[in-house]
KOLDO-457360 format. One record per residue: residue number from 1; x, y, z of N, C-alpha, C in turn. Coordinates in Angstrom, 3 decimals. Layout:
N
+-----+----------+----------+----------+----------+----------+----------+----------+----------+----------+
: num :       nu :       nv :       nw :      cau :      cav :      caw :       cu :       cv :       cw :
+-----+----------+----------+----------+----------+----------+----------+----------+----------+----------+
: NUM :        X :        Y :        Z :        X :        Y :        Z :        X :        Y :        Z :
...
+-----+----------+----------+----------+----------+----------+----------+----------+----------+----------+
This chain:
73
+-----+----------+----------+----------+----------+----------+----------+----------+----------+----------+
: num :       nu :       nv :       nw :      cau :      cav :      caw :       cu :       cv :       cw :
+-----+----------+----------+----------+----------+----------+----------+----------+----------+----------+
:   1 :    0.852 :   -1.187 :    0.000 :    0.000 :    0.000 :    0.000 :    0.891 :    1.241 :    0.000 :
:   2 :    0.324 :    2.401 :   -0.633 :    1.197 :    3.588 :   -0.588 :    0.807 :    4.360 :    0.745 :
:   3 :    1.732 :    4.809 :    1.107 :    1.800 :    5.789 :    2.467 :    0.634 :    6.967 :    1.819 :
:   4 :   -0.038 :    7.715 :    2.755 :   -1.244 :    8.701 :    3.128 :   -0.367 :    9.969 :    2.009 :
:   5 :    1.057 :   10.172 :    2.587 :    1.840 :   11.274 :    2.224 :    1.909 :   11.582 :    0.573 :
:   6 :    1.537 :   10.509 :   -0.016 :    2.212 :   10.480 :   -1.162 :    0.795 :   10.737 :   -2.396 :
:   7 :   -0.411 :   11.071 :   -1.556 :   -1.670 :   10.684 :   -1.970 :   -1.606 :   11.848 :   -3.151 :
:   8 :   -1.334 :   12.911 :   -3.088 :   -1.362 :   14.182 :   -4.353 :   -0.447 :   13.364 :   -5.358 :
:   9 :    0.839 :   12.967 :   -5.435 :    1.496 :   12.501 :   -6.713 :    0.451 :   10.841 :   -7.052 :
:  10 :   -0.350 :   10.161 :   -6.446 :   -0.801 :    9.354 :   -6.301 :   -2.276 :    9.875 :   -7.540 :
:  11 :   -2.843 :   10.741 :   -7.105 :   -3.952 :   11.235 :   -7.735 :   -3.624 :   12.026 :   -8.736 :
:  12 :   -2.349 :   12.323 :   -9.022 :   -2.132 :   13.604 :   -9.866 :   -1.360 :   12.182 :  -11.023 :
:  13 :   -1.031 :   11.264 :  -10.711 :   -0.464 :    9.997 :  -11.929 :   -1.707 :    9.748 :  -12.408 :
:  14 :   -3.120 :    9.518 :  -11.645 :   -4.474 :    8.862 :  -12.328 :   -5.285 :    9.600 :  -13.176 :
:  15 :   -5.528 :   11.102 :  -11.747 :   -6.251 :   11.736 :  -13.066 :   -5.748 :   12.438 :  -14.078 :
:  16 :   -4.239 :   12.355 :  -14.376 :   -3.866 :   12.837 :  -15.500 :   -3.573 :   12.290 :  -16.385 :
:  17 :   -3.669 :   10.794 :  -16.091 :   -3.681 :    9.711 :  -16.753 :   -4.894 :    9.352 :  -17.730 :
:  18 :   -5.835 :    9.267 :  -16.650 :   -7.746 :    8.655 :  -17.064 :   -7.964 :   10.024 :  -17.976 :
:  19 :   -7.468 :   11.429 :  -17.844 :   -8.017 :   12.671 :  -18.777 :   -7.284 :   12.771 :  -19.921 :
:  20 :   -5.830 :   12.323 :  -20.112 :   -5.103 :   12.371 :  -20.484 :   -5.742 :   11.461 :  -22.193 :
:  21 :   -5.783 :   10.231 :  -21.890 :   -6.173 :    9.100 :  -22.526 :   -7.285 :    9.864 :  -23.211 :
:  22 :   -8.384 :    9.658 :  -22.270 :   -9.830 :   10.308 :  -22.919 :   -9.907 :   11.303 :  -24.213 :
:  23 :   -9.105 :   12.753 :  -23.605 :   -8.995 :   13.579 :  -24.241 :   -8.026 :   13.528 :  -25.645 :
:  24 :   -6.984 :   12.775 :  -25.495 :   -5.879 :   12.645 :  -26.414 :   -7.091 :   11.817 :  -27.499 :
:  25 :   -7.772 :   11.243 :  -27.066 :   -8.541 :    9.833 :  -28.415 :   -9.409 :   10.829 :  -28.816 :
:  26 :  -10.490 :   11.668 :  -27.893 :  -11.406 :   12.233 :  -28.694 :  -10.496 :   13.465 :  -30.070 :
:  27 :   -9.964 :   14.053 :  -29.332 :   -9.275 :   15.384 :  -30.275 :   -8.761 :   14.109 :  -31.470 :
:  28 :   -7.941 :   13.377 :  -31.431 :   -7.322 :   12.893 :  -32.641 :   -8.564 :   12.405 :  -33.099 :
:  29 :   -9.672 :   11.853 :  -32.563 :  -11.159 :   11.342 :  -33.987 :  -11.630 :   12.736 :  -34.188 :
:  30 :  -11.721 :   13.535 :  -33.167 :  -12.159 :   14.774 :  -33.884 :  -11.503 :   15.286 :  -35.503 :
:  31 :  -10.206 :   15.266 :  -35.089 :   -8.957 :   16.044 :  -36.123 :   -8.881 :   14.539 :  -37.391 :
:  32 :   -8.707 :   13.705 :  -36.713 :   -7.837 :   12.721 :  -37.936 :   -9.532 :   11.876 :  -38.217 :
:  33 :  -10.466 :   11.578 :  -37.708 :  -10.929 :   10.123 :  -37.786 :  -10.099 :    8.836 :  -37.727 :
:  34 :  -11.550 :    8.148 :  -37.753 :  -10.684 :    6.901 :  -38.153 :   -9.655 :    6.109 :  -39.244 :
:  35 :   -8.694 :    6.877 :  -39.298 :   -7.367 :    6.304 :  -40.305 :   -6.715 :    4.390 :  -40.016 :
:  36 :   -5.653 :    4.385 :  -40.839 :   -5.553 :    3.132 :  -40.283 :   -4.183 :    3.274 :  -39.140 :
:  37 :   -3.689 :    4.148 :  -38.832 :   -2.370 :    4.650 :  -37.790 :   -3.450 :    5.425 :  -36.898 :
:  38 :   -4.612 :    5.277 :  -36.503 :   -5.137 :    6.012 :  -35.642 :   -4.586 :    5.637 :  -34.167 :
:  39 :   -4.513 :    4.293 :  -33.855 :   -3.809 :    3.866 :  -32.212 :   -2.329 :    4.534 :  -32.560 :
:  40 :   -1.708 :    4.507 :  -33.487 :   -0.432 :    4.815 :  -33.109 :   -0.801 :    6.825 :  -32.861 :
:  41 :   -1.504 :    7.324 :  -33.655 :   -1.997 :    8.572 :  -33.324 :   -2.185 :    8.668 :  -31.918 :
:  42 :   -2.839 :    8.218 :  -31.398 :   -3.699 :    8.522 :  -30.305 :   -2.660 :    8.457 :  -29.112 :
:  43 :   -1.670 :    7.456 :  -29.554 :   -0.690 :    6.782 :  -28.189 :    0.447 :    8.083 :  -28.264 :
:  44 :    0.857 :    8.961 :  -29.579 :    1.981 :    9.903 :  -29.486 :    0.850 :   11.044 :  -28.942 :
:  45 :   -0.268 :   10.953 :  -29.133 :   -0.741 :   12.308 :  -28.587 :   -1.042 :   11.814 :  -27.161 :
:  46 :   -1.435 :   11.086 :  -26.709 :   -1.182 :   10.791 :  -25.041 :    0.144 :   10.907 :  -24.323 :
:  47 :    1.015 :   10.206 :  -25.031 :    1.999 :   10.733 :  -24.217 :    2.573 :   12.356 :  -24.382 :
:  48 :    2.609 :   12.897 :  -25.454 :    2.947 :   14.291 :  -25.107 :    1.739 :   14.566 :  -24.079 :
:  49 :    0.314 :   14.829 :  -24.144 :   -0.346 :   15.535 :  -23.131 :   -0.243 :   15.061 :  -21.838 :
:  50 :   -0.041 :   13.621 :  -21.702 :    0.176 :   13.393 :  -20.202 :    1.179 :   13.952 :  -19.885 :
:  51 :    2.681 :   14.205 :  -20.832 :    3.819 :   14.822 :  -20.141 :    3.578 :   16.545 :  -19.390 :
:  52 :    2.017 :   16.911 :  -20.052 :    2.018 :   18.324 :  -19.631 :    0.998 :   18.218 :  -18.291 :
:  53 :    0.106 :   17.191 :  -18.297 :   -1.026 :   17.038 :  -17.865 :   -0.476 :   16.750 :  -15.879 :
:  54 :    0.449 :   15.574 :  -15.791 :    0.593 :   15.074 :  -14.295 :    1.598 :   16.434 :  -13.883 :
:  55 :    2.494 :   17.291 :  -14.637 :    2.890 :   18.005 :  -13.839 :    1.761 :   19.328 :  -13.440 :
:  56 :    0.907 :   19.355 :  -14.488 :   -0.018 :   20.674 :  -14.031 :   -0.967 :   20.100 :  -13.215 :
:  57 :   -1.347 :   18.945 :  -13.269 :   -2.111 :   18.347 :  -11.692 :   -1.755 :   18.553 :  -10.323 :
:  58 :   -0.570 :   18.224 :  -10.347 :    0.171 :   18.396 :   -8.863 :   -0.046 :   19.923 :   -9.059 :
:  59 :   -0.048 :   21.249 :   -9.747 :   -0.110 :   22.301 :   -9.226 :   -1.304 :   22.756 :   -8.643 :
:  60 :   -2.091 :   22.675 :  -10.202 :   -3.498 :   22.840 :   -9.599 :   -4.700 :   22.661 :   -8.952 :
:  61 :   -4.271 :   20.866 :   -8.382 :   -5.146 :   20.412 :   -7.320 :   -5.120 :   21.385 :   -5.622 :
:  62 :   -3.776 :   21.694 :   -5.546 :   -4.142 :   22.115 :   -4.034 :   -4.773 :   23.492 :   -4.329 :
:  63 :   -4.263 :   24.456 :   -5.267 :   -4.818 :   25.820 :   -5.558 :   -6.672 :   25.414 :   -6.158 :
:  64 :   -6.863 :   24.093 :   -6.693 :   -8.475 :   24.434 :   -6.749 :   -9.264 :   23.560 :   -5.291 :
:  65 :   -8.167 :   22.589 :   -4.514 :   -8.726 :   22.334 :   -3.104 :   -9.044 :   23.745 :   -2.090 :
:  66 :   -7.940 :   24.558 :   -2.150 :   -8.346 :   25.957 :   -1.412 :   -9.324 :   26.715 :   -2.054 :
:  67 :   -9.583 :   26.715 :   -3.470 :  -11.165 :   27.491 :   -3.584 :  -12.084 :   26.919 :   -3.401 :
:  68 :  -12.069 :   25.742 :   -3.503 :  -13.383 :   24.836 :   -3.458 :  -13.808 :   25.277 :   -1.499 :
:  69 :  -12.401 :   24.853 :   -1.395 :  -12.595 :   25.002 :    0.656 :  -13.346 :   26.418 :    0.808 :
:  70 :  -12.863 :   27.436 :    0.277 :  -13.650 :   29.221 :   -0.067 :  -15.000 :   29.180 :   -0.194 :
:  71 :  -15.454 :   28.739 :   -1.183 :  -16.915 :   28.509 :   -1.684 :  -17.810 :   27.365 :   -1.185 :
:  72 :  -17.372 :   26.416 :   -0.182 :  -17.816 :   25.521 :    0.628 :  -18.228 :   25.396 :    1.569 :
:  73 :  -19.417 :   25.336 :    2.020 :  -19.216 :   25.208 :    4.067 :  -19.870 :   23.841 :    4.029 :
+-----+----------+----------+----------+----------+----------+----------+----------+----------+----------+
């Protein structure tokens, strides 16, 4: 099991992972359709966006945990 401490790089690998995926497949059927290099499409555009995606997670989870905490009771 992973230690409590580690839970932000923990959540910031998944959901930038699970959005990452999603988003990378729709934009390339949006842009390309279905070609016959569409998986190899889809897999170079996932990995560039995940490379942008898990580091801007770790930023912007705690800065949108403190507004959410703002606008919450």
């Amino acid at each position: 099991m992973i230690p409590k401490k580690h839970e932000l790089i923990v959540f910031a690998f998944f959901m930038s992972g699970f959005m990452s995926i999603l988003m990378s497949g729709v934009v390339s059927y949006i842009n390309m359709g279905i070609v016959n290099n569409f998986p190899q499409i889809w897999l170079e555009a996932f990995v560039k966006s995940y490379s942008i995606a898990f580091p801007t997670v770790l930023v912007v989870v705690p800065v949108v945990r403190k507004i959410v905490g703002k606008l919450v009771k």
